[in-house]
Phi, psi and omega in degrees: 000024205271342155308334138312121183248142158280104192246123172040016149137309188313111187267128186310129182251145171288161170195224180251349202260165163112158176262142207232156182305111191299108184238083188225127185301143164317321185293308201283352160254323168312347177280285138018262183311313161312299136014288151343309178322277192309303161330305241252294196296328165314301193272011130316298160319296170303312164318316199291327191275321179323273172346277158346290171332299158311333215251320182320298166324295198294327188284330170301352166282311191285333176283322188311300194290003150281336180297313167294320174313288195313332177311292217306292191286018181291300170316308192283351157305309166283009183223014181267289186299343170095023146273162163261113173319155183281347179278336189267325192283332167312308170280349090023287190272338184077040155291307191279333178294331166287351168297114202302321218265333167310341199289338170259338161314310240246334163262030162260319178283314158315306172301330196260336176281348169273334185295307181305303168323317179323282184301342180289303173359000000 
């Protein structure tokens, strides 16, 4: 017994189990860690640049849909005075739904003066 260490009533064995002392050259873990660094600093980059991208999008959106706020109160401002816009009279009459070159246009632009009317209500 005389290789057996007594640990808390237990006796110890020498063996294999257990974490063994790291002996890993030095250089090669500092190489490691840079290595790491650099990983870390990559993919930071790439959010950073993902993100950007996004805040870009979303502000060309919020400007378009500024834009539109303004078409619309423009409109109710000219129809406040008891005029009709020539656009609210296109749709009105259906001129643009005969138009060939108009057709996809022509519900975006509907859906979107029926959403509006809507809320006026």
């Amino acid at each position: 017994m005389d290789d057996n260490k007594m640990v808390a009533g237990k006796v110890k064995k020498p063996g294999k189990r257990g974490r063994k002392p790291a002996k890993i050259d030095l250089k090669a873990k500092l190489e490691r860690s840079r290595q790491s660094a650099r990983e870390c600093r990559a993919r930071k980059k790439l959010r950073y640049q993902y993100l950007e991208e996004l805040v870009s999008s979303k502000e060309r959106a919020i400007c378009a849909l500024r834009e539109e706020l303004e078409m619309y109160k423009q409109w109710c401002s000219a129809m406040d005075q008891g005029k009709i816009p020539s656009e609210i009279k296109a749709l009105l009459t259906g001129d643009e739904q005969k138009t060939p070159q108009g057709g996809s246009s022509t519900k975006t632009r509907t859906s979107k003066t029926s959403i509006s009317s809507n809320g006026q209500s």
